[in-house]
C-alpha positions in Angstrom: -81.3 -73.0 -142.1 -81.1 -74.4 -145.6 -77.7 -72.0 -146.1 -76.7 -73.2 -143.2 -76.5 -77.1 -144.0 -75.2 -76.6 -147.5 -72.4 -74.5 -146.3 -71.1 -77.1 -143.1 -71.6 -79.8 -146.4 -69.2 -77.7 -148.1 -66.9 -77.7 -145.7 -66.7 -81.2 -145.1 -66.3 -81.7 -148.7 -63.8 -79.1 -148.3 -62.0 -81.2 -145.5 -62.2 -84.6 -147.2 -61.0 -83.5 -150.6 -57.8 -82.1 -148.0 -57.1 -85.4 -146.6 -57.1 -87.0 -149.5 -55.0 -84.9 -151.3 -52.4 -85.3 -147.9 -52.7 -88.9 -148.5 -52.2 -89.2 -152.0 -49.2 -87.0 -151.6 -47.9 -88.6 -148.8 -48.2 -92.2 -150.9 -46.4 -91.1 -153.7 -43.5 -89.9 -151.9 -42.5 -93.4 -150.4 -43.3 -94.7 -153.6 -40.6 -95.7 -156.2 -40.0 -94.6 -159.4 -41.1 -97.0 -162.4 -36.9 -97.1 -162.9 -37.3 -98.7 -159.7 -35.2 -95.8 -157.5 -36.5 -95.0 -154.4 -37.7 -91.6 -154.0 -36.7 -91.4 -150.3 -33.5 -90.3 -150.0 -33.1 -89.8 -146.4 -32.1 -93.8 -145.5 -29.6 -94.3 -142.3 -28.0 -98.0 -142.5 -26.0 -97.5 -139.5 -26.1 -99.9 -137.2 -24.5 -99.2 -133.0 -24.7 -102.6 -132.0 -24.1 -106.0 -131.9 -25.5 -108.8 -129.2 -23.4 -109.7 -126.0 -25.0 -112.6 -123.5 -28.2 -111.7 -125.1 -28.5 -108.0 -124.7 -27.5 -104.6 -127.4 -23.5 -103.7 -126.6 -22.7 -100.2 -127.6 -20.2 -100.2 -130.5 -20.1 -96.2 -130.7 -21.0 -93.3 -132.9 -21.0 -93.1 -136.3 -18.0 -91.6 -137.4 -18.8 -89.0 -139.9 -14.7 -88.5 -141.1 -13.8 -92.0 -142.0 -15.0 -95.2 -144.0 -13.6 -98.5 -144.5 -13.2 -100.1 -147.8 -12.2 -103.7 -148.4 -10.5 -105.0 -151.8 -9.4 -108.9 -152.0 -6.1 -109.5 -151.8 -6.0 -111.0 -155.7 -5.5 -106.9 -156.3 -2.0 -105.3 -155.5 -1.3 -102.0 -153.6 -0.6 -100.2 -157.2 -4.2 -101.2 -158.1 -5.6 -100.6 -154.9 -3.9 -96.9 -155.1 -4.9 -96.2 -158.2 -8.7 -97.0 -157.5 -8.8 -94.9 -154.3 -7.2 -91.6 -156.5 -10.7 -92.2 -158.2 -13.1 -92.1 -155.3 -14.1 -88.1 -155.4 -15.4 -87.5 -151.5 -12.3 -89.0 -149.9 -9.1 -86.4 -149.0 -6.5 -87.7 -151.1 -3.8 -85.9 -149.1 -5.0 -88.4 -146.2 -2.3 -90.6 -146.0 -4.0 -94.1 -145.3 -2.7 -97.1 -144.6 -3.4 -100.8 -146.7 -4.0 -103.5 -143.8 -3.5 -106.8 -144.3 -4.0 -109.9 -141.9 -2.8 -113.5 -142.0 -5.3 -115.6 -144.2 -7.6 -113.0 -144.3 -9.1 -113.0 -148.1 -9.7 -109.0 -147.9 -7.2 -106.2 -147.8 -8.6 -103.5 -145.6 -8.0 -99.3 -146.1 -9.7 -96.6 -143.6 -10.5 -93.8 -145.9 -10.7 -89.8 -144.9 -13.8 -88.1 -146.0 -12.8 -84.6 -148.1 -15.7 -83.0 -145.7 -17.0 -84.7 -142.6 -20.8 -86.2 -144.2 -23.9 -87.4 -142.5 -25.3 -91.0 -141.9 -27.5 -90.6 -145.0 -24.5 -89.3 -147.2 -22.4 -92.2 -146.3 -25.1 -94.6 -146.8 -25.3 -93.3 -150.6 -21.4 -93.2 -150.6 -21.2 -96.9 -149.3 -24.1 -97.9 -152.0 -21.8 -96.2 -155.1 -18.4 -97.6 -153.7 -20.0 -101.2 -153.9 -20.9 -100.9 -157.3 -17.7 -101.1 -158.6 -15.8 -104.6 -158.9 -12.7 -103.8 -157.1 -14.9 -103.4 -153.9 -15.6 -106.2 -151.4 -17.2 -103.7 -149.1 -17.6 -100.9 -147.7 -18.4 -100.2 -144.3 -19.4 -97.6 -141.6 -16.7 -96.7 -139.0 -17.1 -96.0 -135.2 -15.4 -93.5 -132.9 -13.8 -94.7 -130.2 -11.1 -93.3 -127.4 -9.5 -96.8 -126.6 -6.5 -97.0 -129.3 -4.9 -99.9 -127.7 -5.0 -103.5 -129.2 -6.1 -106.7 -127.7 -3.3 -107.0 -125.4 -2.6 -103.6 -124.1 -0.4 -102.1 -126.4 -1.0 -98.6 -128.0 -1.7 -98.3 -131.3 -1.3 -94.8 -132.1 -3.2 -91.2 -131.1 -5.9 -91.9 -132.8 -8.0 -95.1 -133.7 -11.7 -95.9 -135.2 -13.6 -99.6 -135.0 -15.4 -101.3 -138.0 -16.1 -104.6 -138.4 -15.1 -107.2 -141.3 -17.2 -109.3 -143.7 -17.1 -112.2 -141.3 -18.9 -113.5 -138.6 -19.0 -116.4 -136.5 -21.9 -118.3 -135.2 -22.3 -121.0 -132.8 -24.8 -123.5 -133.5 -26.7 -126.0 -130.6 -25.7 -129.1 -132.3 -22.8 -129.3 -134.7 -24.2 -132.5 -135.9 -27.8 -131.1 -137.2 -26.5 -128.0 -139.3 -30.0 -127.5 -140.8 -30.8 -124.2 -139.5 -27.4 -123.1 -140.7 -27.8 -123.9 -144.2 -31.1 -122.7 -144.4 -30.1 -119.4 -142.9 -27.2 -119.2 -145.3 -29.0 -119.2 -148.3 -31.8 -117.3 -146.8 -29.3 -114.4 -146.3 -27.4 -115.2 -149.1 -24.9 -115.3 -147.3 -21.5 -117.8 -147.2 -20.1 -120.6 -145.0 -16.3 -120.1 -144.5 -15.3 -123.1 -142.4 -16.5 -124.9 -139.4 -13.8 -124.1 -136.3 -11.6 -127.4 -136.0 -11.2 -127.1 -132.5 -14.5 -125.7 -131.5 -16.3 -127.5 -133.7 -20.0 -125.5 -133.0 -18.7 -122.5 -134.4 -18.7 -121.5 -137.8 -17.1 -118.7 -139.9 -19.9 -117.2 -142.4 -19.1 -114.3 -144.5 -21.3 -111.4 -145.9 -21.0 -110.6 -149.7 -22.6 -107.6 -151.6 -25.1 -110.0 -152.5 -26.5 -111.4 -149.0 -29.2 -109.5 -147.2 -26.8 -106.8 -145.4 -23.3 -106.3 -144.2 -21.2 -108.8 -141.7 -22.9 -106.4 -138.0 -26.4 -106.4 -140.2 -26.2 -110.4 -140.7 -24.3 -111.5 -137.6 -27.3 -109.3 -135.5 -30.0 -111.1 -138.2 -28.5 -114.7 -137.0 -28.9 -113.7 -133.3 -31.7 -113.0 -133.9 -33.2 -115.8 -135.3 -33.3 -117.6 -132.0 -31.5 -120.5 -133.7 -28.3 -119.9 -132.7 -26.5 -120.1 -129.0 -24.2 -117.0 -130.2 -23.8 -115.0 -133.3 -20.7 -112.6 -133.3 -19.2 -109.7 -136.0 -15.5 -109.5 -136.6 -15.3 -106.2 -134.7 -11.5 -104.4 -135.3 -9.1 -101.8 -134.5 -7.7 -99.5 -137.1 -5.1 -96.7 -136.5 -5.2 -93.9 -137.9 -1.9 -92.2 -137.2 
């Protein structure tokens, strides 16, 4: 009987050393590094949404062919194409297109992939690409089957969405903009311009710095509760 109890102890010990070991283990693996580099690799930033009337609206699937990079306009299209000849994973017999809109600070370029990539490999693509200076940002792109523009008219065969830096927010009161500027430097984020005609809406812009991407922030503003509407700049790009 004596047997008996020391071998059910050993066990137990057995067990409890197990679990401990699992724990450890699974602890150090979501831990960082003491560089400060996160040892999980397998991070998806893409976001499918943004808020309509209160409720998610659909934007699409992740594309996994195409990404969108922004550059300001202070850099010409010589510049611009020299940069992208430097970017290794996109096709550089892709023949992409430089957009540019009316007093909009950013020149935009949808980008081929060499080899279509998964949410986690873009999400380390979009991290590098924003490390250099040139970049404004870089952005995820959506698939979509509608490749006409806002009044009607087709665009081309093929199209993808994305969204810009900026996003626009309507406040309750445009005369007590507290919430505003404390949510702006919260998200380190930017106030463009207040709308001279509708003067409760407000322009704001994601940088590299703020807490996330123009969809990440103008979702974070919603949110909030603060806000009566919080909209991304959500476009239309051809791609042939």
């Amino acid at each position: 009987m004596k047997a008996s109890c020391t071998n059910i102890k050993t066990t137990n010990s057995i067990v409890r050393n197990y679990i401990l070991i699992v724990i450890i283990g699974t602890f150090l693996i979501s831990c960082s590094n003491d560089d400060g580099t996160n040892l999980d690799q397998n991070s998806c930033d893409f976001i499918n949404f943004k808020y309509y009337n209160g409720a998610k609206d659909i934007l699409g699937d992740m594309s996994n062919e195409f990404i969108l990079i922004a550059i300001d306009t202070s850099f010409n299209d010589n510049e611009i194409e020299k940069f992208i000849a430097t970017i290794d994973v996109v096709d550089q017999n892709y023949d992409y297109t430089v957009q540019t809109i009316a007093k909009y600070k950013f020149k935009e370029i949808p980008l081929k992939f060499n080899t279509s990539k998964s949410c986690e490999e873009i999400t380390e693509i979009i991290s590098d690409l924003n490390k250099n200076e040139i970049i404004s940002y870089t952005h995820f792109t959506m698939d979509t089957n509608d490749c006409n523009n806002a009044i009607w008219e087709s665009m081309g065969d093929l199209c993808i969405n994305s969204y810009g830096s900026s996003f626009f927010v309507k406040v309750f009161d445009e005369n007590d903009l507290s919430d505003l500027t404390q949510m702006v430097s919260e998200t380190k984020t930017e106030l463009v311009e207040q709308n001279q005609f509708m003067e409760k809406w407000f322009e704001l812009r994601a940088t590299k710095k703020s807490n996330g991407d123009g969809l990440a922030m103008a979702n974070y503003f919603h949110e909030s509760g603060l806000f009566e509407y919080s909209e991304p700049d959500i476009s239309k790009y051809p791609l042939e």
